[in-house]
PAZA-847685 format. One line per 8 residues: their letters; for each residue x, y, z of N, C-alpha, C. Coordinates in steps of 0.2 Angstrom, whole numbers, plus 5000, padded with zeros to 4 digits. Example, Ala and Ser with C-alpha at 12.3 -4.5 7.8 and 13.67 -1.06 7.14 Angstrom:
# residues 2
AS = 5066:4972:5039:5062:4978:5039:5066:4984:5039 | 5064:4989:5035:5068:4995:5036:5064:5000:5039
END
This chain:
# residues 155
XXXXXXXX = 5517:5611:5428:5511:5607:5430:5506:5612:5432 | 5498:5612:5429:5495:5615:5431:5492:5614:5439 | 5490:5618:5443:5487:5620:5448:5481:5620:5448 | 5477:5617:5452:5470:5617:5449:5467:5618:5457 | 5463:5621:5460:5461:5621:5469:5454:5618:5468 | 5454:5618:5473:5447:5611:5473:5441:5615:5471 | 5441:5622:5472:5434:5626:5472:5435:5625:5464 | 5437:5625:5461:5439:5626:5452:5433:5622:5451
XXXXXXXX = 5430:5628:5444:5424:5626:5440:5426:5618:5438 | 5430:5616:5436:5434:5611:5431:5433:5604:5436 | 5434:5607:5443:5436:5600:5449:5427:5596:5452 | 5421:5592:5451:5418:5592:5452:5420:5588:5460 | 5416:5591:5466:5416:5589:5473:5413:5585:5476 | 5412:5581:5475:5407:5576:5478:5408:5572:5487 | 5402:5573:5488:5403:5571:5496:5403:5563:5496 | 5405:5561:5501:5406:5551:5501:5408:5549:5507
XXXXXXXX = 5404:5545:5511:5403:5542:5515:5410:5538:5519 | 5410:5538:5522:5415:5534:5527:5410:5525:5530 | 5414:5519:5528:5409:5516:5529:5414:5510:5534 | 5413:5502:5535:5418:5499:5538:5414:5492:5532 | 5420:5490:5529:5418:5483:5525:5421:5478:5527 | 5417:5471:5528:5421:5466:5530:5422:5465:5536 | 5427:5462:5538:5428:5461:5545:5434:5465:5547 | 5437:5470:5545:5443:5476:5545:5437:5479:5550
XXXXXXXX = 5440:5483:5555:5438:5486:5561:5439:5495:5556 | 5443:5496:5552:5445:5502:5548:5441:5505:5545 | 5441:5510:5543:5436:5514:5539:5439:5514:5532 | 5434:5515:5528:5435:5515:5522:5430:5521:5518 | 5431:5523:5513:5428:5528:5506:5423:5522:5503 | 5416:5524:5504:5411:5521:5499:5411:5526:5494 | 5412:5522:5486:5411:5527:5482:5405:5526:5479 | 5399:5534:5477:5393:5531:5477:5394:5529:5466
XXXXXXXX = 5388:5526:5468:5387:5523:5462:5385:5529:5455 | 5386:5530:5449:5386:5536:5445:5377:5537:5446 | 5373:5531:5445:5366:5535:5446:5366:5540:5454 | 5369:5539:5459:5366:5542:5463:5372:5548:5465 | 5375:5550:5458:5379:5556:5460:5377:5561:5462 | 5371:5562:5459:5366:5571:5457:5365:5573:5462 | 5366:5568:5468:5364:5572:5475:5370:5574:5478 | 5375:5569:5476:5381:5571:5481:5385:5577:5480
XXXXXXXX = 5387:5579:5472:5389:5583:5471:5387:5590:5472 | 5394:5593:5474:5392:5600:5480:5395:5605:5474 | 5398:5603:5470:5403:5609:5464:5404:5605:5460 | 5405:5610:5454:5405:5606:5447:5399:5601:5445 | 5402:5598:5440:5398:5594:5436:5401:5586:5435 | 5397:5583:5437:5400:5577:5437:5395:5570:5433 | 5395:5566:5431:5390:5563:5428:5392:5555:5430 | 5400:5556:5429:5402:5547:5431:5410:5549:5434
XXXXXXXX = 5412:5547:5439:5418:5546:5443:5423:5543:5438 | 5420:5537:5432:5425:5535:5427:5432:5530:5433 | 5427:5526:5439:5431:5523:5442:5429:5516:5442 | 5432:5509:5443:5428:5503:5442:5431:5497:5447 | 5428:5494:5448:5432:5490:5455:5439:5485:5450 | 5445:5486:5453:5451:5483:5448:5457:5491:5449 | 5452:5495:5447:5457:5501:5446:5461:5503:5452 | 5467:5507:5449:5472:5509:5455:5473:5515:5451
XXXXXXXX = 5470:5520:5458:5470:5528:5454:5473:5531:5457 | 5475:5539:5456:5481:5540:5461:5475:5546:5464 | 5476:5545:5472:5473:5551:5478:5477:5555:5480 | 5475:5562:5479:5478:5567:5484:5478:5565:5492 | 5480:5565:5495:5478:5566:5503:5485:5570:5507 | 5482:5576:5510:5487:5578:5514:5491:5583:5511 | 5490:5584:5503:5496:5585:5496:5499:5581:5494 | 5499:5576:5499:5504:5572:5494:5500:5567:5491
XXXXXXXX = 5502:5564:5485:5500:5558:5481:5500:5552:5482 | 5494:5547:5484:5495:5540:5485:5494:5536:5478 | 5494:5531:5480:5489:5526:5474:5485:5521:5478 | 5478:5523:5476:5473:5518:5479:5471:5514:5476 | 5471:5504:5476:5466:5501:5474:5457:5503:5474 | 5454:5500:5470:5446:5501:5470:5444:5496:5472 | 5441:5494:5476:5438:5489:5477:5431:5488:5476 | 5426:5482:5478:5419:5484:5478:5418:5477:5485
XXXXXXXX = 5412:5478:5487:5408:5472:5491:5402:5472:5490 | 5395:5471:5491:5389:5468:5490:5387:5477:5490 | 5389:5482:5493:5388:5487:5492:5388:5493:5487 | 5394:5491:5484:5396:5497:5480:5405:5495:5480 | 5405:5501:5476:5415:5503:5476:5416:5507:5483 | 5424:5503:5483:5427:5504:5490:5434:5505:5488 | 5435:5512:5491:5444:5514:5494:5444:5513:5500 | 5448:5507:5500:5449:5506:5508:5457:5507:5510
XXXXXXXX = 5459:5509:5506:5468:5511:5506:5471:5517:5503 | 5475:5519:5503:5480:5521:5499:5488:5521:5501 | 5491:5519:5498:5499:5519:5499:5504:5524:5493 | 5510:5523:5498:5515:5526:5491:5518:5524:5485 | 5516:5519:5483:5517:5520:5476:5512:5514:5474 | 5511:5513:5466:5506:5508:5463:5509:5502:5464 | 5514:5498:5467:5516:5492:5468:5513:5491:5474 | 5514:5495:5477:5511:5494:5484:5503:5494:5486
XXXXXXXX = 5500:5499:5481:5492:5500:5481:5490:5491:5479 | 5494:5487:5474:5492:5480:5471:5492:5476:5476 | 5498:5475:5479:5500:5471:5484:5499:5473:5491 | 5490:5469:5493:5486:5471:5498:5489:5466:5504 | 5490:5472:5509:5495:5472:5517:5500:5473:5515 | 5502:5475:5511:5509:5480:5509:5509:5486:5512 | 5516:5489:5515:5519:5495:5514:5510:5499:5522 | 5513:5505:5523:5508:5508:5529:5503:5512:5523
XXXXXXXX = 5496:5510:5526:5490:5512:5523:5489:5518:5525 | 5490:5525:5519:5491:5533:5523:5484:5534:5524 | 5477:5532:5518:5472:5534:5521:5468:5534:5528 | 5468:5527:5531:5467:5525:5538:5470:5531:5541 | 5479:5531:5539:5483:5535:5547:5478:5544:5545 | 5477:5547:5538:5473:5552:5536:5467:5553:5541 | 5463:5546:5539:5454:5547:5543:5457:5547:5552 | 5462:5545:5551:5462:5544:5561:5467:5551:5562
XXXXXXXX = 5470:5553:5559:5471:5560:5562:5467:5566:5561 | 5463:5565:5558:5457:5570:5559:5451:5567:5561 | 5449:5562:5563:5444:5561:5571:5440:5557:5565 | 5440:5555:5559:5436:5552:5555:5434:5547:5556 | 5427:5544:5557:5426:5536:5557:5420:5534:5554 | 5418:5529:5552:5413:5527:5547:5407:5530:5551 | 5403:5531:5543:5396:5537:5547:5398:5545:5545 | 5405:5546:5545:5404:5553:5542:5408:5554:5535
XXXXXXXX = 5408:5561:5532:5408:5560:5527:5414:5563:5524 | 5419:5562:5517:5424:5568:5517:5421:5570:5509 | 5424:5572:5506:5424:5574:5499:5430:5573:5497 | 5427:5571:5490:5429:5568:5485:5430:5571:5478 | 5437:5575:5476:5436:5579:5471:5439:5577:5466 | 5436:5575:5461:5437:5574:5453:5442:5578:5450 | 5447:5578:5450:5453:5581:5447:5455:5582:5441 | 5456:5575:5437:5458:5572:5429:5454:5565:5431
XXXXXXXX = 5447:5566:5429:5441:5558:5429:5447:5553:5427 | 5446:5549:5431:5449:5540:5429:5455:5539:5431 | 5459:5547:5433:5466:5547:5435:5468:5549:5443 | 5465:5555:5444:5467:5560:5449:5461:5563:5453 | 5461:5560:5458:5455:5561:5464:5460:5564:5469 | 5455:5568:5475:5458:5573:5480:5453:5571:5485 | 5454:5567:5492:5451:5568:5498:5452:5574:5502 | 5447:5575:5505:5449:5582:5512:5444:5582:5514
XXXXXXXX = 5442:5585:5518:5438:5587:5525:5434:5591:5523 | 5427:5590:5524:5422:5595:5520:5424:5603:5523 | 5424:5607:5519:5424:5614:5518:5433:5615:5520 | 5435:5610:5519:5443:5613:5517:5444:5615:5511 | 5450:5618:5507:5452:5622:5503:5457:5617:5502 | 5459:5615:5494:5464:5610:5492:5467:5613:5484 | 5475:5615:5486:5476:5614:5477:5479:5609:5476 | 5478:5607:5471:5480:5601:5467:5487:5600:5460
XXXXXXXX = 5492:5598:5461:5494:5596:5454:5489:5592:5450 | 5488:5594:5443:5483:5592:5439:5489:5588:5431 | 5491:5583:5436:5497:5579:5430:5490:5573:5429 | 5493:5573:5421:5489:5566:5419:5493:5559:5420 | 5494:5554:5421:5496:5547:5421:5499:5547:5415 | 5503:5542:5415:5506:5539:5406:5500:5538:5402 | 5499:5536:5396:5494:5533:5393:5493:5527:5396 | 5487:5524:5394:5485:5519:5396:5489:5515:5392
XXXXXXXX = 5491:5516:5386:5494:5511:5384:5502:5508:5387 | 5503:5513:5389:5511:5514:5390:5509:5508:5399 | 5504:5512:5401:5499:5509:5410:5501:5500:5411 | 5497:5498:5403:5495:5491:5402:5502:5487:5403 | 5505:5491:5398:5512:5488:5396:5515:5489:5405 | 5517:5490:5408:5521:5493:5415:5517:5486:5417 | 5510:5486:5419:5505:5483:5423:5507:5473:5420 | 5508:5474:5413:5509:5466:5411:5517:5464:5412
XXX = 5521:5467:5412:5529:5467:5415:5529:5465:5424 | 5524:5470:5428:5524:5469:5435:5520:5463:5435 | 5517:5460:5432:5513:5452:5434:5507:5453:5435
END
């Protein structure tokens, strides 16, 4: 498996707000919208995130790998979770939410910001704490087709 660190030309770094949606007291990841990337991107090159509300993508946090649903509200796309596997990322109040336990151990709450690093677009995103250093396994996902098929079996 390749290794890829977040500083890597290849990884684009994008800064992203912590926000609170709904009536959850929790903080969540606003993901910004692709027009208003050009400002947030601190490293690399990025154009579109290649993420859409529906999607469950898999996040680094910590080193270890979750899977996050996408969400959106009147605002924009929203991570408001991630858990240990994709069954769990579907089935919302399932299983312990690690990003929340991730934002409350390091002091995080809506209004500030983490980064957000483009790994393999569409698959593999890395949260951390701005000006930390992160290496990544850079595994790609099954094919989508193989994805669909697994996703139409699970319901």
């Amino acid at each position: 498996m390749p290794r890829v660190p977040s500083d890597d030309e290849g990884v684009a770094s994008v800064r992203v707000s912590l926000a609170r949606s709904g009536g959850t007291r929790r903080p969540c990841v606003r993901i910004p919208d692709d027009d208003e990337l050009s400002g947030r991107v601190e490293s690399g090159s990025c154009e579109s995130l290649e993420v859409a509300a529906g999607d469950v993508v898999r996040v680094v946090i910590d080193r270890e790998e979750r899977h996050a649903p996408v969400t959106a509200d009147s605002a924009g796309r929203l991570i408001r979770g991630a858990f240990d596997n994709r069954r769990l990322a579907r089935e919302t109040g399932e299983g312990e939410n690690r990003l929340v336990a991730w934002l409350d151990a390091n002091g995080r709450e809506p209004g500030d910001s983490v980064v957000l690093d483009v790994v393999v677009p569409g698959e593999l995103y890395g949260l951390r704490i701005p000006g930390e250093r992160v290496v990544y396994e850079a595994t790609r996902g099954p094919p989508s087709s193989l994805s669909d098929i697994a996703r139409d079996l699970d319901g």
